[in-house]
C-alpha atoms as an extended CHARMM CRD file, in Angstrom:
* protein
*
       243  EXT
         1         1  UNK       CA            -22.0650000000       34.3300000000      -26.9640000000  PROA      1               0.0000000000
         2         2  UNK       CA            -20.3790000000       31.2280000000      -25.7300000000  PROA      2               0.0000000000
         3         3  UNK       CA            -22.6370000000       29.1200000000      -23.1960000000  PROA      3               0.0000000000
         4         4  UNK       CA            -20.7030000000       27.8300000000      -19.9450000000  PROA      4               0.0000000000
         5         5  UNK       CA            -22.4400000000       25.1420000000      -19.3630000000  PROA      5               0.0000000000
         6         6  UNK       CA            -21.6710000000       24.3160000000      -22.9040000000  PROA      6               0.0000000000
         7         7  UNK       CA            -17.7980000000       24.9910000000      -23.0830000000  PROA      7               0.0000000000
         8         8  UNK       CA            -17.5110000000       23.1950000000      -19.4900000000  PROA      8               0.0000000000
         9         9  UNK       CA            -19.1590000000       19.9860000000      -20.9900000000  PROA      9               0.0000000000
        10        10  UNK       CA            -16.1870000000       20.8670000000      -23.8100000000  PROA      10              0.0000000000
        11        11  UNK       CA            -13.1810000000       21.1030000000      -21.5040000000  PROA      11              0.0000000000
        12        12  UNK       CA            -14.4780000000       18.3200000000      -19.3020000000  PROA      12              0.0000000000
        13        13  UNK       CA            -14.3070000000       15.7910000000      -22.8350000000  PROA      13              0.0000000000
        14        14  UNK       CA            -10.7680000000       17.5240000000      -24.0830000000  PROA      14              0.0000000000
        15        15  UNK       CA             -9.6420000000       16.5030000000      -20.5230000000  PROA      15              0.0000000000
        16        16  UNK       CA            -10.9740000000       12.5340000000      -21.1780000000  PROA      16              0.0000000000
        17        17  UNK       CA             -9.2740000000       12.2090000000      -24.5220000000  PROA      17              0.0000000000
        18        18  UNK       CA             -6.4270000000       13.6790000000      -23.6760000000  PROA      18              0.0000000000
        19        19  UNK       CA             -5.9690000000       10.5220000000      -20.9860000000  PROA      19              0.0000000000
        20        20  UNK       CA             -5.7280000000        7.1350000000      -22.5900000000  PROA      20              0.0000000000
        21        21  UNK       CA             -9.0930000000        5.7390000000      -21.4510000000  PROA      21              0.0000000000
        22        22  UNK       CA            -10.3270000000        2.3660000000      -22.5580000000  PROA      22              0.0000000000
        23        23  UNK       CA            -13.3310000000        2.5050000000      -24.8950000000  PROA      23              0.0000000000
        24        24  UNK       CA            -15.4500000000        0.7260000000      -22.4690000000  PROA      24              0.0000000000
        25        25  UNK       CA            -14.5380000000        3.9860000000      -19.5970000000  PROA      25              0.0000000000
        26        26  UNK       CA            -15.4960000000        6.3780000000      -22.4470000000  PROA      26              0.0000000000
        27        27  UNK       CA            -19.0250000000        4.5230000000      -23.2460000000  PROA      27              0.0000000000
        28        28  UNK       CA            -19.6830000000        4.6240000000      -19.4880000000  PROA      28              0.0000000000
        29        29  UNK       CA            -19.0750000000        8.2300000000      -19.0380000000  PROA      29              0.0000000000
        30        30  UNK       CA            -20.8430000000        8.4810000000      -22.2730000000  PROA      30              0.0000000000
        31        31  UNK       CA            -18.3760000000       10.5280000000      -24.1320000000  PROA      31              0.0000000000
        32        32  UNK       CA            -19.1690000000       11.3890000000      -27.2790000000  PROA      32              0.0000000000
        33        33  UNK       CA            -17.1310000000       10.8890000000      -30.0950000000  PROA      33              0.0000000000
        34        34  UNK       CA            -13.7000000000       12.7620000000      -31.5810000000  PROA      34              0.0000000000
        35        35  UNK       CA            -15.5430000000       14.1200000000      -34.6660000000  PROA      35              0.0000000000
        36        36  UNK       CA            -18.2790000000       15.6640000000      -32.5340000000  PROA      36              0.0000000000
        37        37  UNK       CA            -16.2930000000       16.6780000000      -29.6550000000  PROA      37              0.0000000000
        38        38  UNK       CA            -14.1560000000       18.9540000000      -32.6440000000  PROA      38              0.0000000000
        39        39  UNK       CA            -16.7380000000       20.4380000000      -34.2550000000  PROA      39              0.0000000000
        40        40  UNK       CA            -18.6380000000       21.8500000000      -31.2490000000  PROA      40              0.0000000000
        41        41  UNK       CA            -14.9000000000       22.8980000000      -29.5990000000  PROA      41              0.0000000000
        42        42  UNK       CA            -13.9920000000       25.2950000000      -32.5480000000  PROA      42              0.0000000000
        43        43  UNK       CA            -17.0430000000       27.4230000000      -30.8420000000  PROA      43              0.0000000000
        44        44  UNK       CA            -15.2360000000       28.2240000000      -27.6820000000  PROA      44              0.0000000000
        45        45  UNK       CA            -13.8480000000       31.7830000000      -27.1460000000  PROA      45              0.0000000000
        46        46  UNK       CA            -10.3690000000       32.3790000000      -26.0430000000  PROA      46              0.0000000000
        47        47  UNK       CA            -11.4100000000       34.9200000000      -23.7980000000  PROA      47              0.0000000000
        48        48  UNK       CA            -13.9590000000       33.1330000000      -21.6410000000  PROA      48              0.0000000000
        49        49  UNK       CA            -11.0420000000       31.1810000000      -20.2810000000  PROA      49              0.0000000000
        50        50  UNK       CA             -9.6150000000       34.0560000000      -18.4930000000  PROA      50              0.0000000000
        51        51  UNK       CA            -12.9610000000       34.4220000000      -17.0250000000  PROA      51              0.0000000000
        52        52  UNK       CA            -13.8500000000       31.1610000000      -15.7560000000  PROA      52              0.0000000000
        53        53  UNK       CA            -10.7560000000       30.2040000000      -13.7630000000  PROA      53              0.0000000000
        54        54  UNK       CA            -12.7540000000       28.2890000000      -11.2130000000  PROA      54              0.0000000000
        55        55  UNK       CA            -14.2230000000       26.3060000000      -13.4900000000  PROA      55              0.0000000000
        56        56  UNK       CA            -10.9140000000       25.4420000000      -15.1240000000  PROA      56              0.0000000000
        57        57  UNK       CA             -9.8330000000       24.0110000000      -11.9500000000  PROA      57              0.0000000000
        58        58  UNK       CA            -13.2280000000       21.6140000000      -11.7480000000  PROA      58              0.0000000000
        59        59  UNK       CA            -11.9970000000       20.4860000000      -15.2390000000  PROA      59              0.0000000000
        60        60  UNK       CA             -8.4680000000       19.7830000000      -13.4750000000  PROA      60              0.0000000000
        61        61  UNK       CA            -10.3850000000       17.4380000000      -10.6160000000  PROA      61              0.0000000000
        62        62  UNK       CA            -11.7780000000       15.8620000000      -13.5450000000  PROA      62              0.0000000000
        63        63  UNK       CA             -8.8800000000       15.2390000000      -15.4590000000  PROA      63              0.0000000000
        64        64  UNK       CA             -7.2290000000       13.8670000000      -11.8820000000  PROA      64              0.0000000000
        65        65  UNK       CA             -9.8410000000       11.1290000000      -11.3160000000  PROA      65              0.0000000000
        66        66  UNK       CA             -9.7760000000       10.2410000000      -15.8560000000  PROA      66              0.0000000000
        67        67  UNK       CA             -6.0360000000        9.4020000000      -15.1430000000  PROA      67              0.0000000000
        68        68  UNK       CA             -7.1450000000        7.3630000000      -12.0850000000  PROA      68              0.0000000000
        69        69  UNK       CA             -9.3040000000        5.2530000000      -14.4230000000  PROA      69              0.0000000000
        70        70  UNK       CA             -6.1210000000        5.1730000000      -17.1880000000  PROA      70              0.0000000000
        71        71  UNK       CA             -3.9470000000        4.0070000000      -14.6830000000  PROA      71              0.0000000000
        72        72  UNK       CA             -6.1700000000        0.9390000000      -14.1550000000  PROA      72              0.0000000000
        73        73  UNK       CA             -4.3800000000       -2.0210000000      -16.2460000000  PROA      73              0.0000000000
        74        74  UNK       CA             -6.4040000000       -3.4920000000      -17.9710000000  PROA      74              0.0000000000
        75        75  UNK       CA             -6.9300000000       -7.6260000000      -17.5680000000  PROA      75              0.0000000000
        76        76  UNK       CA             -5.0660000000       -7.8350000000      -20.7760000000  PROA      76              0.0000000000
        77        77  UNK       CA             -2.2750000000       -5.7390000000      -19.3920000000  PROA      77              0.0000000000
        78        78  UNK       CA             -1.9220000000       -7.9490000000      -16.9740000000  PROA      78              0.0000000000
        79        79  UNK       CA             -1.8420000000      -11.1670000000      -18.9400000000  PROA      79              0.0000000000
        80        80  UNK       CA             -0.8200000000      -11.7100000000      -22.5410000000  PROA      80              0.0000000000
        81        81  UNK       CA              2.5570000000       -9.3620000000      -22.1120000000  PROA      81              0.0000000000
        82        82  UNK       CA              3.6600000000      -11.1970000000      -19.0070000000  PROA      82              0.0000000000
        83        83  UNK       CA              3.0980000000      -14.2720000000      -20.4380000000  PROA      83              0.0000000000
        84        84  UNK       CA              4.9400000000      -13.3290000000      -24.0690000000  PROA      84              0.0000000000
        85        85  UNK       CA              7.8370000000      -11.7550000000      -21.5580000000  PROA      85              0.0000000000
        86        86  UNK       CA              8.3910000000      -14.8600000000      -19.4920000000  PROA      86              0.0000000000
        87        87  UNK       CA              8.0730000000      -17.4210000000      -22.5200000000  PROA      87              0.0000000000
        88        88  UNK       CA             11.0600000000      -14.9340000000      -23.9910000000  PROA      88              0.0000000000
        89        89  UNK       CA             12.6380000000      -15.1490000000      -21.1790000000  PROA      89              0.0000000000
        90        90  UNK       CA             12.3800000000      -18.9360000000      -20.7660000000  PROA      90              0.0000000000
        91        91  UNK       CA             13.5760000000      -20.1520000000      -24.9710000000  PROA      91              0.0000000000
        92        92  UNK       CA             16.4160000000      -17.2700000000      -23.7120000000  PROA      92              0.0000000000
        93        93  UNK       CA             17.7350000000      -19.3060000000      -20.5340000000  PROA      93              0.0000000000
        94        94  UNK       CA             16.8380000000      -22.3050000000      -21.9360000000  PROA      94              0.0000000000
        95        95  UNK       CA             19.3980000000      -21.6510000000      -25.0420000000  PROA      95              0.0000000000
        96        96  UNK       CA             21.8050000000      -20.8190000000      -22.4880000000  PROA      96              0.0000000000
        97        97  UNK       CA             21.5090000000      -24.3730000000      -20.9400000000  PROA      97              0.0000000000
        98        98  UNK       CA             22.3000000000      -25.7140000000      -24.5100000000  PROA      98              0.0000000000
        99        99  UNK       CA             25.3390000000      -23.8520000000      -25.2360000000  PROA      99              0.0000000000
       100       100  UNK       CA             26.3360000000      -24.9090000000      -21.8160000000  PROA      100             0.0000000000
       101       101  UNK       CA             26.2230000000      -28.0370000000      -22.3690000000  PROA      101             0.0000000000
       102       102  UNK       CA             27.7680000000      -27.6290000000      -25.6100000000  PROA      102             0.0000000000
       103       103  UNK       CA             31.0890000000      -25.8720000000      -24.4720000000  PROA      103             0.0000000000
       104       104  UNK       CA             31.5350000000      -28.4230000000      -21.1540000000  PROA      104             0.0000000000
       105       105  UNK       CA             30.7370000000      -31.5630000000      -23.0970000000  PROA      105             0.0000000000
       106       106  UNK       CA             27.7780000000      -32.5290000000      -20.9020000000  PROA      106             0.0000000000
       107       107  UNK       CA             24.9970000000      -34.5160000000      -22.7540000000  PROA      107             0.0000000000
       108       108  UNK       CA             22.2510000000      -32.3820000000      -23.2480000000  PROA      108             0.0000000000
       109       109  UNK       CA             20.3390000000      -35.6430000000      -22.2330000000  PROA      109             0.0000000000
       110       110  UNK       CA             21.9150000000      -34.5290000000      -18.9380000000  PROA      110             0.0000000000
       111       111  UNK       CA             19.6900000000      -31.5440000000      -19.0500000000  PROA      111             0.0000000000
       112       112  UNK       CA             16.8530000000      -32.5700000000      -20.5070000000  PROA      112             0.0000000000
       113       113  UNK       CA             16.0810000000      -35.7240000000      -18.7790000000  PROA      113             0.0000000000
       114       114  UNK       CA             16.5210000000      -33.1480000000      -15.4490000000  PROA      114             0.0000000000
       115       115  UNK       CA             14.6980000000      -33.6790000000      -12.8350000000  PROA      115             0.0000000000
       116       116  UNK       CA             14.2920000000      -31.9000000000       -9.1000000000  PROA      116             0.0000000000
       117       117  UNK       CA             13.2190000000      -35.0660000000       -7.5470000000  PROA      117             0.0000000000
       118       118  UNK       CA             12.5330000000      -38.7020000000       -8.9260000000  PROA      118             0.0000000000
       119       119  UNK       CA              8.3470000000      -37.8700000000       -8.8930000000  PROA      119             0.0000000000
       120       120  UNK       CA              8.8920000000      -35.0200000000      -10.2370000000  PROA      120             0.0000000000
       121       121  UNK       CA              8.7240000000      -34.3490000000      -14.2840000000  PROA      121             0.0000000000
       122       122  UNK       CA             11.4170000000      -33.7510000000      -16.5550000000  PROA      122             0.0000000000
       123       123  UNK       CA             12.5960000000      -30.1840000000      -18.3970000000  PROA      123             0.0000000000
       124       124  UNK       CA             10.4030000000      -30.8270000000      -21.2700000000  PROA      124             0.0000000000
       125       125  UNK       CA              6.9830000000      -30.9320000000      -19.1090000000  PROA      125             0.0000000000
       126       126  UNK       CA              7.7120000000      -27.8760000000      -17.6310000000  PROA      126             0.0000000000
       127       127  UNK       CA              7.8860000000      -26.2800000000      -20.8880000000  PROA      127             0.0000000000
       128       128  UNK       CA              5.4280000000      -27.3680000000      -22.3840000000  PROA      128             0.0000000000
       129       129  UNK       CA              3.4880000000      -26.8930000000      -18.9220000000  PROA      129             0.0000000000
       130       130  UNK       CA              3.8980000000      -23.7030000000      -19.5320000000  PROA      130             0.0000000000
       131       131  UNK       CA              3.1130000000      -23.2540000000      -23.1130000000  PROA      131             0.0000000000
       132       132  UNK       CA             -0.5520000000      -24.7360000000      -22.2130000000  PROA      132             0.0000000000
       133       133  UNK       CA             -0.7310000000      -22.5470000000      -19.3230000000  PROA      133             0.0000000000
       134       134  UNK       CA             -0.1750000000      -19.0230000000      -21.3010000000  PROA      134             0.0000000000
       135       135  UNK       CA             -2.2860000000      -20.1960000000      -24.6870000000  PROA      135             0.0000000000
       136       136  UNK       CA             -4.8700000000      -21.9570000000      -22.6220000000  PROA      136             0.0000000000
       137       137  UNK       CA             -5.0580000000      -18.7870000000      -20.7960000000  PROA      137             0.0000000000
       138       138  UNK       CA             -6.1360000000      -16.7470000000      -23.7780000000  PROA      138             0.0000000000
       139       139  UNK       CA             -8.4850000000      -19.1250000000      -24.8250000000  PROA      139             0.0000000000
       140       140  UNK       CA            -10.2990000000      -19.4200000000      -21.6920000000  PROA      140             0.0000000000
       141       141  UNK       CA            -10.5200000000      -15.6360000000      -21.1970000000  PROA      141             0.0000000000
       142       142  UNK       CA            -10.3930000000      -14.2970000000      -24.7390000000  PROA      142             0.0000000000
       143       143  UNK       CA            -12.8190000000      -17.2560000000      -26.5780000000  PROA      143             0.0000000000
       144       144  UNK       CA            -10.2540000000      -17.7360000000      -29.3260000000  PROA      144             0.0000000000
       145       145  UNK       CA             -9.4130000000      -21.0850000000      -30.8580000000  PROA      145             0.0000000000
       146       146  UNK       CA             -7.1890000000      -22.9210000000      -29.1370000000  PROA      146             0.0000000000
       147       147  UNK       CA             -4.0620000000      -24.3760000000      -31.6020000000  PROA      147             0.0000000000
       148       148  UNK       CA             -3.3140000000      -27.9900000000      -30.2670000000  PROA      148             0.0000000000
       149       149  UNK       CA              0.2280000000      -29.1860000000      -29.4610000000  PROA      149             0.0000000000
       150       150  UNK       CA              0.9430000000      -32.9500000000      -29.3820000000  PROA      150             0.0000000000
       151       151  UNK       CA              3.2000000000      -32.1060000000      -26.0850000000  PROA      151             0.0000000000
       152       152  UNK       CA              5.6470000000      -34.5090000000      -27.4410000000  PROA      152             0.0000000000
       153       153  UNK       CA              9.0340000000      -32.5970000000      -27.8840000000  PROA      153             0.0000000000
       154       154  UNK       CA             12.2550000000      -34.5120000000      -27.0260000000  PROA      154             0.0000000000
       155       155  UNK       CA             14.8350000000      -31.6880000000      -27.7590000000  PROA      155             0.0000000000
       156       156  UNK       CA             16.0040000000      -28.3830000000      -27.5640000000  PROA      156             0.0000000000
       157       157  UNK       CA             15.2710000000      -27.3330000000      -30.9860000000  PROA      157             0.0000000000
       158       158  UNK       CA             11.6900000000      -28.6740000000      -30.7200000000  PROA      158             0.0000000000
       159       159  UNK       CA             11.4830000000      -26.8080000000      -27.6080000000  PROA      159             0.0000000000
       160       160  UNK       CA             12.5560000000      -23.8810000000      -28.6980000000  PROA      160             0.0000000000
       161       161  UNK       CA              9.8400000000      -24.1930000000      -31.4950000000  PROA      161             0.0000000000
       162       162  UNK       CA              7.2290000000      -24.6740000000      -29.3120000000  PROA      162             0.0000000000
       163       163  UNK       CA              8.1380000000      -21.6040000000      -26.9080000000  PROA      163             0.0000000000
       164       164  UNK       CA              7.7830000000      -19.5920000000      -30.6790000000  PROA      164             0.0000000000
       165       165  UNK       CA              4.5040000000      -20.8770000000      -31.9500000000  PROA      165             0.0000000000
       166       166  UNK       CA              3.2450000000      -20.3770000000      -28.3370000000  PROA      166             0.0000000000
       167       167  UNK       CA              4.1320000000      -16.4190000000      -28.6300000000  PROA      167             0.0000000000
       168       168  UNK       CA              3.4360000000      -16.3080000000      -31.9630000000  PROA      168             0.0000000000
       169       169  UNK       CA             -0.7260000000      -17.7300000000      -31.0290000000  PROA      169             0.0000000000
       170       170  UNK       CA             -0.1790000000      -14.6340000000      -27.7080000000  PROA      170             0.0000000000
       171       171  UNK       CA              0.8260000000      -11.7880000000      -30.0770000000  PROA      171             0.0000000000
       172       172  UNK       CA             -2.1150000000      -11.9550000000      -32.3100000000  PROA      172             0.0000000000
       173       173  UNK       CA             -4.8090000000      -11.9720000000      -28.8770000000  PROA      173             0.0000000000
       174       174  UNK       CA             -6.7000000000       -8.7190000000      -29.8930000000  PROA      174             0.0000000000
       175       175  UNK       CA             -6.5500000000       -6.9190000000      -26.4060000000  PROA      175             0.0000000000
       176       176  UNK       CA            -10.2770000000       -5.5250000000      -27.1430000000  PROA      176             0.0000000000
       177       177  UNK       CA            -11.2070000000       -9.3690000000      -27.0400000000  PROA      177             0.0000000000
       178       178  UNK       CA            -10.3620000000       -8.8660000000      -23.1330000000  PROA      178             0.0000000000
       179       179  UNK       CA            -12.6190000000       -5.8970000000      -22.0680000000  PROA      179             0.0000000000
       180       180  UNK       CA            -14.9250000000       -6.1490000000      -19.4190000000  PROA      180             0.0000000000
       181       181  UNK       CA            -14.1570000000       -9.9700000000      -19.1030000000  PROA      181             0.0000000000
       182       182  UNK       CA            -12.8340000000       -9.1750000000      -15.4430000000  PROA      182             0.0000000000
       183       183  UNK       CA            -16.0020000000      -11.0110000000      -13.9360000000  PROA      183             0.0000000000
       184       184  UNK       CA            -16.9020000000      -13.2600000000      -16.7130000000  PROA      184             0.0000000000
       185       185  UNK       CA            -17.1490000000      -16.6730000000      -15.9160000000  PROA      185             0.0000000000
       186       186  UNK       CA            -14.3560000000      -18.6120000000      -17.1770000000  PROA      186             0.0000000000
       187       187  UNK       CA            -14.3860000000      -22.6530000000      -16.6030000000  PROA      187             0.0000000000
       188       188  UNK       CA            -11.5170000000      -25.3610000000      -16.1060000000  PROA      188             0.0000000000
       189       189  UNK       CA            -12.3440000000      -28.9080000000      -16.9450000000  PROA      189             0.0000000000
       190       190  UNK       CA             -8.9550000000      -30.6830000000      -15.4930000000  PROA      190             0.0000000000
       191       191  UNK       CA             -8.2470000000      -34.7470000000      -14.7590000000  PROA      191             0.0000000000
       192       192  UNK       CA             -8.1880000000      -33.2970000000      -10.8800000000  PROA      192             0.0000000000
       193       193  UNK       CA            -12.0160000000      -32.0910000000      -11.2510000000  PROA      193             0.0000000000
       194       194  UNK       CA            -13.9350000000      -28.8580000000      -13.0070000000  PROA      194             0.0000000000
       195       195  UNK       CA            -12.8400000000      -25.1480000000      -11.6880000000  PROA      195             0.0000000000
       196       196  UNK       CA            -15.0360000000      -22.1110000000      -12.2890000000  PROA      196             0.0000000000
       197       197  UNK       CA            -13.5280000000      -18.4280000000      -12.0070000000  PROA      197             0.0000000000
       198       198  UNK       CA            -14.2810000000      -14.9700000000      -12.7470000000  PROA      198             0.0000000000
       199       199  UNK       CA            -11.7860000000      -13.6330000000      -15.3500000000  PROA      199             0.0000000000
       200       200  UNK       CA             -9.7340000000      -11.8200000000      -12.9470000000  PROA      200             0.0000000000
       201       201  UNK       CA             -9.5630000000      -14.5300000000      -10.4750000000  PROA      201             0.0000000000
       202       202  UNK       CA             -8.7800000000      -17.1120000000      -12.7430000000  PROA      202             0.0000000000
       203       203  UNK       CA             -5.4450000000      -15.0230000000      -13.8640000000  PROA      203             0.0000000000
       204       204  UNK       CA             -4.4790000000      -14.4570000000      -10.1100000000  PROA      204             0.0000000000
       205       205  UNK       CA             -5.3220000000      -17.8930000000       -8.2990000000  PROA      205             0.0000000000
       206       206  UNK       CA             -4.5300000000      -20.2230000000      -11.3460000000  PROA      206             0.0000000000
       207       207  UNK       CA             -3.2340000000      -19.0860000000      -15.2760000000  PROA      207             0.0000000000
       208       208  UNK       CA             -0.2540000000      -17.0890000000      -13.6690000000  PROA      208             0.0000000000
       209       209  UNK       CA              0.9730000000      -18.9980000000      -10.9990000000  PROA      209             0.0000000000
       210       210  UNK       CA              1.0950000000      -22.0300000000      -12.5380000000  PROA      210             0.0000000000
       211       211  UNK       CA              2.7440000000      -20.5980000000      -15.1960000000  PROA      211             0.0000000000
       212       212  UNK       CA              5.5170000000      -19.0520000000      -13.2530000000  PROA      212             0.0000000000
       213       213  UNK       CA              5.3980000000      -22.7440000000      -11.1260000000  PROA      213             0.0000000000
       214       214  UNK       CA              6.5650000000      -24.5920000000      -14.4060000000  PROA      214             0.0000000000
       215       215  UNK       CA              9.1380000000      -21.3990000000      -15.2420000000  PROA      215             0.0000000000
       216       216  UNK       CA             10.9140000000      -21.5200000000      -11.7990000000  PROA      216             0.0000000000
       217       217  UNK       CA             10.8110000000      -25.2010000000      -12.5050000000  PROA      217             0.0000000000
       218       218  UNK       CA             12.4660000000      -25.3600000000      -15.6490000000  PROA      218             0.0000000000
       219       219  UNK       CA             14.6990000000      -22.8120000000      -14.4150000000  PROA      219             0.0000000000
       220       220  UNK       CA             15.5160000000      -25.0860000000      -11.2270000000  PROA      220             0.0000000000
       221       221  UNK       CA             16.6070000000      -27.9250000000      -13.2290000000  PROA      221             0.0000000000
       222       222  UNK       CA             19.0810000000      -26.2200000000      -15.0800000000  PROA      222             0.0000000000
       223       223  UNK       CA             21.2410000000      -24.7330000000      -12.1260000000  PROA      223             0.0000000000
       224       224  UNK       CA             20.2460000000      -27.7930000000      -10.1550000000  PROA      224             0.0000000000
       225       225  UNK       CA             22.6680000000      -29.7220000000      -13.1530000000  PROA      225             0.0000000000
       226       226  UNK       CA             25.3070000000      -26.9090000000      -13.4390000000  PROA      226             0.0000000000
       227       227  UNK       CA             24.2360000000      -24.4910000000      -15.8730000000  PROA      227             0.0000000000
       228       228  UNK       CA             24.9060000000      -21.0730000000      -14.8050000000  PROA      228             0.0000000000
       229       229  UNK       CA             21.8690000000      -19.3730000000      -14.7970000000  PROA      229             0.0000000000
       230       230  UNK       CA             20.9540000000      -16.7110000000      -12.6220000000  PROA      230             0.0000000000
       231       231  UNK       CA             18.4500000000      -14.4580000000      -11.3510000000  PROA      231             0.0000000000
       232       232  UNK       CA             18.5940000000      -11.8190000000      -14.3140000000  PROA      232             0.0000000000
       233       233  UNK       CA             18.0020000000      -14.4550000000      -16.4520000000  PROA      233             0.0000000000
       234       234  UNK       CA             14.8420000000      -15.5750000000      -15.2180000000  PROA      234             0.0000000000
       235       235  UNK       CA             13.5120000000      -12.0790000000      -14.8640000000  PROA      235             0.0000000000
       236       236  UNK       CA             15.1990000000      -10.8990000000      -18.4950000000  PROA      236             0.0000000000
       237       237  UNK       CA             18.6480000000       -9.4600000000      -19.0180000000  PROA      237             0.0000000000
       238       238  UNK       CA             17.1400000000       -5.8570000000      -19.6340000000  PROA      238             0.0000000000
       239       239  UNK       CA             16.5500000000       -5.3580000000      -16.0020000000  PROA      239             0.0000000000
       240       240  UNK       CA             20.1820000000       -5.4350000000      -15.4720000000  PROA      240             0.0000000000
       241       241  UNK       CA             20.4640000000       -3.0570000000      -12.7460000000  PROA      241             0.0000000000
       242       242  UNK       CA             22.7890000000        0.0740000000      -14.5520000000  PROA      242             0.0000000000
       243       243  UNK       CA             26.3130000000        0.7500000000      -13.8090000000  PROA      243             0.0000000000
């Protein structure tokens, strides 16, 4: 005979792994592991599921408020990909400046010594502005070693180069190095003074929107000189709207 309490502790942890819950959800629920959860399961009698109909649909609240908790992104979700996206995006318009400039015989000087306003900086900064900002990012939240960059590029091909080794260093962050970091303390030594932030925090009030400052910079100073850049470009051409 098949104990209820038993198969109902059964159904509740089929319900959990069927949801794609972050190993940190699973340890606080304290969910035990595949292997065990499939030995004990092969127990469970068809028939007592015809019986127990009520109890399925406790198992369905439960599988309701698991997919609340999936549905959660994660702090990694809602860093590294946005900044690999937007650095794609950026060596993508940025290219298109070039070959501007190419077919209209502008000098690429033209673009590169760019500027919104005369105290402003220059197309270059804001790239590499927002190199530091993504890679910094991950080192501040994920603890990994940070890979230096002299900040000294001149053209488009060392641009370009730079925008690559940056997503190279973001496509190797191990999300796991992210969990639970939402409230860790991250700190910001800067010329203008020392910051301190919790991990989310610091993603919302500082890493992303100074990264999409120096983006919607860079992206300023082209149109601003004639390049044809718009909208889709910035925000990448898959979101196209369809015909």
């Amino acid at each position: 005979m098949v104990c209820v309490g038993s198969v109902t502790k059964q159904l509740a942890i089929a319900v959990l792994y069927c949801m794609r819950i972050p190993d940190g959800h699973k340890k606080a629920l304290k969910v035990p592991s595949v292997a065990a959860f499939d030995s004990q399961s092969r127990s469970v009698s068809k028939g007592w599921f015809v019986i127990n109909f009520r109890r399925l649909r406790h198992i369905a609240k439960l599988g309701a408020i698991a997919l609340d908790i999936n549905m959660a992104p994660t702090l990694y979700e809602l860093s590294i990909p946005l900044f690999v996206r937007s650095l794609e995006n950026l060596h993508a318009f940025l290219k298109k400046g070039e070959q501007w400039a190419e077919e209209n015989n502008v000098p690429k000087e033209k673009l590169l010594e760019g500027k919104l306003a005369d105290d402003m900086k220059p197309l270059p900064f804001q790239i590499q502005s927002c190199s530091n900002s993504s890679k910094l990012a991950a080192v501040r939240m994920c603890g990994i070693e940070n890979i230096p960059m002299e900040d000294n590029e001149t053209t488009f091909p060392q641009l370009y180069e730079r925008i690559e080794k940056t997503i190279d260093m973001l496509k190797k962050v191990d999300p796991s190095s992210l969990e639970g970091k939402d409230n860790a303390t991250v700190e910001m030594k800067t010329p203008f003074g020392n910051f301190e932030f919790t991990g989310i925090s610091y993603l919302q009030k500082f890493a992303l929107p100074n990264f999409y400052f120096h983006e919607t910079t860079a992206y300023a100073i082209l149109r601003h000189v004639g390049v044809p850049v718009g909208k889709w470009d910035f925000l990448g051409t898959d979101m196209q709207p369809k015909k």
